[in-house]
C-alpha positions as CSV (number, residue, x, y, z in Angstrom):
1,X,78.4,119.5,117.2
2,X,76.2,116.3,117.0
3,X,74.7,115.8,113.8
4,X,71.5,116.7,112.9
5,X,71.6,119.9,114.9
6,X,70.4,123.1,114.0
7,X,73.4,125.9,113.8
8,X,71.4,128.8,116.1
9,X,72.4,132.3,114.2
10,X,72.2,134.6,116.8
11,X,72.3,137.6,115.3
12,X,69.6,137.3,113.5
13,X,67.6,136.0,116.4
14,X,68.7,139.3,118.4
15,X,67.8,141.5,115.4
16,X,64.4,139.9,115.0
17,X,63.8,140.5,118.7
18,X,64.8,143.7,118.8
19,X,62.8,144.5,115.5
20,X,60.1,143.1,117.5
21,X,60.5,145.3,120.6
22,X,60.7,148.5,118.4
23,X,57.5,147.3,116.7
24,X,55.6,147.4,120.4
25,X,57.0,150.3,121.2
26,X,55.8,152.0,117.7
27,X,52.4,150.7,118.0
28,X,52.3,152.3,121.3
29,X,53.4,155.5,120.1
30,X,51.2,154.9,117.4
31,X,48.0,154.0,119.8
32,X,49.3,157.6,121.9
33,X,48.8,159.5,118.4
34,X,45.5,158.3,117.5
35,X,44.2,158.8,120.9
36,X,45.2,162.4,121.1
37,X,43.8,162.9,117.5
38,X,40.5,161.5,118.8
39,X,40.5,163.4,121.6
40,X,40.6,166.9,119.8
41,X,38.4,165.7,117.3
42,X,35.7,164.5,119.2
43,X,34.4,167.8,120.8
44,X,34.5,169.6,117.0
45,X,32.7,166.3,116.0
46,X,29.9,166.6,118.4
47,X,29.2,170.3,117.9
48,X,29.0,169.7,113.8
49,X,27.0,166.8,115.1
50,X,24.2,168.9,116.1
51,X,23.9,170.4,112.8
52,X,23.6,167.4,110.7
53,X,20.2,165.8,110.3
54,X,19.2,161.9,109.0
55,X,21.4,159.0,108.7
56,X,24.4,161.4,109.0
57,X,23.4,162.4,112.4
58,X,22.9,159.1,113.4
59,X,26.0,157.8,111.6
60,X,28.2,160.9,113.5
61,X,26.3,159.9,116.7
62,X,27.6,156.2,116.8
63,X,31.3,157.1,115.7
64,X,30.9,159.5,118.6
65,X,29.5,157.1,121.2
66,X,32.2,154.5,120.1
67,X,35.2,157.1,119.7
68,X,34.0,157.9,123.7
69,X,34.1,153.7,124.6
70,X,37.3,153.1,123.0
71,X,39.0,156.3,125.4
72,X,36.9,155.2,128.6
73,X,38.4,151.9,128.4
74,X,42.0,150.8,129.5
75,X,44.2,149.7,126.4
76,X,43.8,145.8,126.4
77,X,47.0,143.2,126.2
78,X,47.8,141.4,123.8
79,X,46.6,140.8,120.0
80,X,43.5,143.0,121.4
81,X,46.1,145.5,121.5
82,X,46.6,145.9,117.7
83,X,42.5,145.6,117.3
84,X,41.9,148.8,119.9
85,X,44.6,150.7,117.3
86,X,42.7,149.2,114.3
87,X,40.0,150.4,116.1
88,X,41.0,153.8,117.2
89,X,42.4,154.3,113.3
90,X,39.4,153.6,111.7
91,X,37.0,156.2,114.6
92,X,39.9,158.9,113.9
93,X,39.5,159.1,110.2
94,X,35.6,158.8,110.4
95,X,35.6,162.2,112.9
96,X,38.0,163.8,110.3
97,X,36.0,162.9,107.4
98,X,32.9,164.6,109.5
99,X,35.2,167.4,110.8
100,X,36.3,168.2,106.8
101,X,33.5,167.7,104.8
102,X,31.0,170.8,105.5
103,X,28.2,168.6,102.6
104,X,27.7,166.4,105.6
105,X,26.0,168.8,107.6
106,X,23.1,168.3,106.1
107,X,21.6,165.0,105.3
108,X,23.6,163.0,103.4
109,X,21.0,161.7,101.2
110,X,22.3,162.0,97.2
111,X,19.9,164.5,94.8
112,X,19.8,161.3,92.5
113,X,16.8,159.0,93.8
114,X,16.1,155.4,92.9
115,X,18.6,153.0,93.1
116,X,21.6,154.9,92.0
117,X,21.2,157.0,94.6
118,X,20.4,154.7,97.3
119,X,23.8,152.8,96.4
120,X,25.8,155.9,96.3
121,X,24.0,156.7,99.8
122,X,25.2,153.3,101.2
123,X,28.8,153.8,99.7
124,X,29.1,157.0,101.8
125,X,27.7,155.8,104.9
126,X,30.0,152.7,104.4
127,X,33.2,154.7,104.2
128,X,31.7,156.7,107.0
129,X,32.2,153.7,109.1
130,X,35.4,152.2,107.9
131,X,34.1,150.3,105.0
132,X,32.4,146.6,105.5
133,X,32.7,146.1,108.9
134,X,36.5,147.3,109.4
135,X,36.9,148.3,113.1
136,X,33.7,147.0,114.3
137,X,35.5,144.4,116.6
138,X,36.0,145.5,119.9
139,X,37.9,144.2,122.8
């Protein structure tokens, strides 16, 4: 062995490898799992949809219409990959939230007005989304 060479420890090489393989294959069973979740969500989702009124309409309307965009399109390649699961986890706990919570049938304004109520408003409607942003990248 020449010196100055790096001593190769291939066991740990093989078990990062493999740790790597098993991670694919758990985010694909993963991305599987959120996609049937969505998938009998999103007809319960659109039905309460029709009952709600306001900005919580509106708000269930787009988590529908994106929720229908991420399942019409083919899974992408890649580091996209682990954005469309982002993706996918952030529109399946949005439709449960609106699946569970019965208040947001109606509007989803607060009782409280001025700007207490306006914050709170934009708090809800935030987590609605996936807070600040989160999942709005698409592939």
């Amino acid at each position: 062995m020449a010196s100055g060479t790096v001593v190769l420890d291939v066991p740990a090489i093989r078990s990062l490898c493999e740790a790597a393989f098993a991670s694919v294959w758990e985010a694909e069973r993963l991305r599987e799992a959120l996609v049937g979740h969505v998938l009998l969500l999103l007809p319960e989702v659109e039905v309460l949809a029709q009952q709600m009124s306001g900005d919580t309409q509106r708000t269930a309307y787009h988590v529908i219409d994106w929720a229908r965009d991420l399942l019409a399109s083919d899974p992408p390649a890649g580091s996209a990959r682990a954005v469309r699961v982002h993706d996918l986890a952030v529109v399946r706990r949005t439709l449960l939230t609106l699946h569970e919570d019965p208040r947001l049938i109606e509007d989803a304004r607060p009782a409280a007005s001025g700007v207490t109520g306006q914050v709170l408003y934009v708090l809800v409607l935030m987590f609605l989304l996936g807070a600040l942003g989160c999942g709005v990248a698409r592939s």
